[in-house]
N, C-alpha and C positions, 0 to 999 in steps of 0.2 A: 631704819635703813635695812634693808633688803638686798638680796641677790638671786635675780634671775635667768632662765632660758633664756633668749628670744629664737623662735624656731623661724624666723623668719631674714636672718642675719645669717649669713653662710660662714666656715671654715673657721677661722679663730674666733672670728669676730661673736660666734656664737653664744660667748657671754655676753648679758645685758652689761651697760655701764650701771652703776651704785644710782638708783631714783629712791624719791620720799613721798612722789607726786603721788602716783598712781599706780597699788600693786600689782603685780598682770596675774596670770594663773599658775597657782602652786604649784611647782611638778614634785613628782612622786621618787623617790630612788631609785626604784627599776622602770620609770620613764629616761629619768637622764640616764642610767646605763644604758639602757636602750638608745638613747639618739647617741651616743658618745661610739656604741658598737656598729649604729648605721653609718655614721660619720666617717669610723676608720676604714670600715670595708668599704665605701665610696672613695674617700681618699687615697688609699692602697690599693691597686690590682694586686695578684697572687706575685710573689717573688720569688727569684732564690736567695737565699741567706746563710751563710758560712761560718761556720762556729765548731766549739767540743761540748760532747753531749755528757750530761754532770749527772745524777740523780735517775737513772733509767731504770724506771719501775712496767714491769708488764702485766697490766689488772687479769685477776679471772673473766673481765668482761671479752678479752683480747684488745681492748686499746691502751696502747703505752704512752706515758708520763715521761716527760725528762725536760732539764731545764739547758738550752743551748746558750753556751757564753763563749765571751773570749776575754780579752785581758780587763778592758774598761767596764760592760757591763752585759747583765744577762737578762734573760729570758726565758715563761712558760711555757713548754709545747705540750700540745696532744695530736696523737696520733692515732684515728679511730680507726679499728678493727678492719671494716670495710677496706681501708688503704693500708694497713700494715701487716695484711695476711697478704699481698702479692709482693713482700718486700722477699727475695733469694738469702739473703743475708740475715745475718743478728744483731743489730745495733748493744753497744756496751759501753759502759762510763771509760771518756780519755779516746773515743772515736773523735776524730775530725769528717765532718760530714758538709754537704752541702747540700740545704731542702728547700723545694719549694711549698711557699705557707702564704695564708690567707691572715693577713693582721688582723685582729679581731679584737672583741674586751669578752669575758667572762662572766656574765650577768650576777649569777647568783654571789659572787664575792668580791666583784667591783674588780678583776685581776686583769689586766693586758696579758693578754695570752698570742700565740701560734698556731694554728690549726694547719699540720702538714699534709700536705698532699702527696709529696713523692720525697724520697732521700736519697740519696748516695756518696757513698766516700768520698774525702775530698783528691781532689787532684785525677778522680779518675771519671771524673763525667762526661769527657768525651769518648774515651774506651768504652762506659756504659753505654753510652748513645747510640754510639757504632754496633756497639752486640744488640741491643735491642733491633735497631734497625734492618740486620741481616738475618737476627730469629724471625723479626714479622715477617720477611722478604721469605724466608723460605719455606717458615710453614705454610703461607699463601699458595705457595711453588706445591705443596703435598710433600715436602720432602719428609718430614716427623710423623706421618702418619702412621697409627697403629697398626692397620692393615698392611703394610707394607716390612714390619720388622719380621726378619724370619725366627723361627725357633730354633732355640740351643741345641746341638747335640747331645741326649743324654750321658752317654760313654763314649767320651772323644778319647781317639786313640794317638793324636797327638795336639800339640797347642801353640801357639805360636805367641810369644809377647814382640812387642814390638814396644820398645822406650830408648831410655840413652844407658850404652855400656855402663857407666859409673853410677848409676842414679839409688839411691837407696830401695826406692822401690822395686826395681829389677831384685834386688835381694831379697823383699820382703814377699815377691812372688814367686820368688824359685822356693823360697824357706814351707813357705804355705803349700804349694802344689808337691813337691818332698813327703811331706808330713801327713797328708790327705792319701797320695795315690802315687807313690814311687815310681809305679810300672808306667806310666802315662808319659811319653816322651813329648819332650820341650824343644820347640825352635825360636831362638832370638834371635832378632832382626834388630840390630843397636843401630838407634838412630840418632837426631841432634833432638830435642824437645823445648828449648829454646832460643830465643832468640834470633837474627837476621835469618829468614828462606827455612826457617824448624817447620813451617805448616807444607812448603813445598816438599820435605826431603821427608817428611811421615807421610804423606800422600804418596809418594814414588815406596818407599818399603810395603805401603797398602798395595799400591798396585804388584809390587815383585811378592810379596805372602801372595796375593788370588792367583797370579801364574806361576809357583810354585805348585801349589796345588797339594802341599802335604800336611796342613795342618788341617782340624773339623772347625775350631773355632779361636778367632786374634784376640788376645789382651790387649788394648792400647793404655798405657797405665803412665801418672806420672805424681811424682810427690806433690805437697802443698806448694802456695807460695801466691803472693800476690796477683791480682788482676791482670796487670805488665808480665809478670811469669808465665802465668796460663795465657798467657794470647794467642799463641802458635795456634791451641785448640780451635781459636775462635775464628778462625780465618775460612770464606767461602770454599777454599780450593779443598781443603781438607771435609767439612762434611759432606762435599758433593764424592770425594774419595771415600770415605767412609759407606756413603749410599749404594757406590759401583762395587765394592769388594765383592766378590762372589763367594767370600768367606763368612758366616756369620762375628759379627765385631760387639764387643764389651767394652764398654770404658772404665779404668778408675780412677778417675784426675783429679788431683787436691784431694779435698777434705771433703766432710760430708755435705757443707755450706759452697761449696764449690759447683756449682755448674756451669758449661762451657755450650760452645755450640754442636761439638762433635757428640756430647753427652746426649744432645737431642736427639743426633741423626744416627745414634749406634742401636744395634738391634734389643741392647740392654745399656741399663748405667747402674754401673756400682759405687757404692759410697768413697770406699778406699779402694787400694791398688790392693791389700789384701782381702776383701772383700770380693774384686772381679776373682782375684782365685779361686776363692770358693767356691764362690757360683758355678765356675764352669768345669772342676775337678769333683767327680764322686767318690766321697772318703771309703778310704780302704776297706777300713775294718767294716765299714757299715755291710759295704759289696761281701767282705767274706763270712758278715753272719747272715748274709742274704742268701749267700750260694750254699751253704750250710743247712738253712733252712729247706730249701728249695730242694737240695740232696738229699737230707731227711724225709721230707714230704714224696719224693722221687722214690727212695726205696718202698715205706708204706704203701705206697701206689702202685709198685711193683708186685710186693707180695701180695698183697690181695689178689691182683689181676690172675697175677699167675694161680693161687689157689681155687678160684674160680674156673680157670681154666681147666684144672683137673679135675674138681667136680664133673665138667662139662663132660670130659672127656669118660669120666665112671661110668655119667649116667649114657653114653651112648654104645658102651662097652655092654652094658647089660643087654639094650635094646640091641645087638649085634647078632643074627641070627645066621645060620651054615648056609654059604649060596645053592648048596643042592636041595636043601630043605623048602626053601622057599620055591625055589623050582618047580620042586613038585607039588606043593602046596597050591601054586599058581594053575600048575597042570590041572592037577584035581577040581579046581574051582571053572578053569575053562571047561573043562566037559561038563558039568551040570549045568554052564549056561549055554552051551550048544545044546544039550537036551530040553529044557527049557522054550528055547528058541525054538526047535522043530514042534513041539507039541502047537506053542503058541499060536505059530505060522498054520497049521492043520487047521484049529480051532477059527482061524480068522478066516482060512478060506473056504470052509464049509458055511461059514454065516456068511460069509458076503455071497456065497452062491444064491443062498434059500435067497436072499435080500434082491438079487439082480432078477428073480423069475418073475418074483414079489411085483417089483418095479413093471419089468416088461406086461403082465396082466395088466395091471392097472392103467399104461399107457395105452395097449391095444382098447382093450374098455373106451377111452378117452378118444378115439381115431374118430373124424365125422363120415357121413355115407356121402359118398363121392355122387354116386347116381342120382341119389336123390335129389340132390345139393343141384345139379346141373340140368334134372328135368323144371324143380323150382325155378333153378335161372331162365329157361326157356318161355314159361309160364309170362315168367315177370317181363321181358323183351317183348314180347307178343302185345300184352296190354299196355306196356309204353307207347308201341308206335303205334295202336288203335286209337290212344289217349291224345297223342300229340299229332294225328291226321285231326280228328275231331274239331280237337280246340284250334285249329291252322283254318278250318273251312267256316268256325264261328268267328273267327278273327277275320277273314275276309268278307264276309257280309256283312259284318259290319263297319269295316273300311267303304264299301262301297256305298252303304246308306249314307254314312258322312259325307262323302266325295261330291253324292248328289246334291245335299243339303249344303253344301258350300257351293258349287255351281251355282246355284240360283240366288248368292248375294254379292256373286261376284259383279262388281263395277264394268269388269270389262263386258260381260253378259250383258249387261242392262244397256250398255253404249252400243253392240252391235246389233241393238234392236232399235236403234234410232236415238236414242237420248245423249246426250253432251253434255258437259262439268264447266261451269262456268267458274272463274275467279275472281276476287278484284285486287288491284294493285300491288295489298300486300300480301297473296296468296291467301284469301281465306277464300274458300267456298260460299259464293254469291245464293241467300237461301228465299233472301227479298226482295223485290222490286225499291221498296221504300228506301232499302240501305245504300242506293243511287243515287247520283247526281248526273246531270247533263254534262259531258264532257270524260266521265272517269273513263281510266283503261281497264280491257278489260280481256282473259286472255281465257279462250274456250277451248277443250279439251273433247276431241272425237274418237271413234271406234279408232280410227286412224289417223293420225297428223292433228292439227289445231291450229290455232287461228287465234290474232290480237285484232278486237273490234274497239272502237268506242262509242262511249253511250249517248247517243242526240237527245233522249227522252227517256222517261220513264213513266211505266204506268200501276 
């Protein structure tokens, strides 16, 4: 007797019944976990599932371990790294949560396991849903962008908190800014921070702190407390207030696991409410062994400068000579370049003399004979126009041999001596009898006028 798969049998039915016939094929252990873990994830799409997390172990790999139960019975989860590094939160044994998982089996130990995908507390998944939804909406908007936060004032000369009168944290930020930087004046603006219209009436003090106009930078601060507590924070109307402040804004709201939406859209977030203090108060003592220094360093700086200076001053003290001294000093020196200068001037004008006579020889030398020059040109005129009678009377004698010698092959010549140009039809010049027919036209050309014959015969 036997028992097998049949992979061919869907959903329960996928055990064989008990046969003796005919064994089918062995499966292997990590075969049937295998089809047992295809099975479930076909048969479960991913779900949410509601339970308290027992055993929450966080590996060094960063995926956490725990097992979700409730009263009748429990369950393996894992949570890999990938998905439980975007969780805001800190999952802890005695949490009530609510996760979405993938039912699955666990091959290597044959375990029914969870593989989660997303968690959150129970009872607040629609509050989570809502904040997610208005964080993607607005950072899509650019509203959290980095480029857009302004920078803190370093030495703000006053601060402005903005919380509820009563709230502990209003104490723990006057207590901190006290202790830090006395001198640093405080303006509180008490407001309601939670509950019914808390996100409209913190947006209306944002707006009365920026027309104010006397703080450098806002606290917005408020203690711990549930998801339903910090809601106020998480409302549109308030970070799009926080964005318009013309004040630079801090947050410290909750705890360090705490983030809101105004936390996104402030120019900084701080972990606690006394933390924003910090941040934006420069501690006293630090500033008075700063100025200390700086006074120290100030004087040294001083006295050198100034020692330097009187150096300066020594050494121009020596170099300082009597102004009638130099007077004449200066006098004396002018007249040896006035005597200088006349000699100079002497010297240069006697060379340039000898130099100009020098010149003038030389150019007279250079002069051409004018006479000469124009009995030559006469010369040379004389024999042009003998030159060019000559060749003018050899040029027309021989014009007129030519003239002759064309006269006597002139056609017309030969026609007013009797003779005639005869054609035929197509203008060619008739030269043979033979090239006739009886009948062709034929058109004859005289000294004068012409005449169309036609030909009766040919001989």
């Amino acid at each position: 007797m036997w028992i097998g798969y049949n992979r061919h049998m869907p959903g329960e039915q996928g055990l064989a019944r008990v046969s003796t016939a005919f064994p089918p094929e062995i499966l292997t252990v990590s075969a049937l976990a295998r089809s047992v873990r295809d099975l479930l994830e076909r048969r479960f799409p991913p779900v949410w599932i509601g339970g308290e997390i027992s055993a929450f172990t966080l590996a060094s790999s960063g995926h956490a371990y725990f097992v979700l139960k409730d009263e009748h019975a429990q369950v393996r989860c894992v949570m890999f790294r990938h998905r439980h590094q975007y969780l805001d939160w800190q999952p802890r044994d005695g949490m009530q949560i609510e996760a979405q998982a993938l039912v699955t089996l666990y091959e290597p130990r044959g375990d029914f396991q969870l593989n989660i995908e997303t968690m959150r507390r129970a009872g607040l998944g629609a509050l989570f849903e809502a904040f997610l939804r208005l964080r993607d909406k607005l950072e899509k908007e650019g509203l959290f962008k980095a480029e857009t936060k302004r920078p803190l004032p370093v030495y703000p000369r006053a601060i402005g908190v903005i919380t509820s009168r009563d709230a502990a944290a209003l104490r723990d930020v006057l207590t901190t800014l006290n202790r830090r930087n006395p001198s640093v004046k405080v303006v509180i603006f008490p407001v309601q921070v939670q509950g019914e219209g808390a996100a409209e009436k913190i947006a209306a003090a944002l707006e009365i702190a920026g027309q104010h106009g006397e703080c450098d930078v806002l606290l917005l601060v408020r203690g711990g407390g549930g998801i339903e507590d910090l809601w106020a924070f998480n409302e549109e109307v308030l970070a799009r207030a926080v964005r318009a402040c013309p004040i630079p804004v801090v947050t410290g709201i909750g705890h360090e696991t705490d983030f809101t939406i105004a936390d996104f859209a402030a120019d900084l977030r701080a972990p606690t409410p006394t933390a924003a203090a910090e941040l934006v108060s420069p501690e006293r003592a630090r500033l008075l062994g700063t100025i200390s220094t700086l006074t120290a360093r100030l004087a040294v700086r001083a006295r050198q400068e100034l020692e330097s200076r009187m150096l300066h001053v020594d050494h121009l003290a020596r170099r300082l000579v009597h102004p009638g001294a130099r007077l004449r000093a200066q006098s004396e020196l002018l007249g040896q370049l006035r005597l200088r200068c006349g000699q100079a001037a002497g010297r240069i004008r006697s060379e340039r003399s000898w130099e100009v006579g020098r010149l003038l020889q030389r150019a007279q030398a250079g002069l051409p004979n004018t006479d000469k020059l124009l009995a030559t040109s006469a010369q040379l005129v004389a024999r042009l126009r003998a030159a060019t009678h000559a060749t003018l009377e050899r040029a027309g004698s021989a014009c007129a041999r030519r003239i002759a010698s064309l006269s006597h092959l002139d056609p017309a010549a030969v026609l007013e001596r009797g003779y005639s140009v005869v054609r035929d039809g197509s203008g060619r010049i008739v030269l043979r009898s033979a090239s006739l027919a009886a009948g062709d036209l034929l058109d004859i050309t005289f000294a004068e006028g012409g005449a169309r014959a036609r030909v009766e015969r040919s001989r």
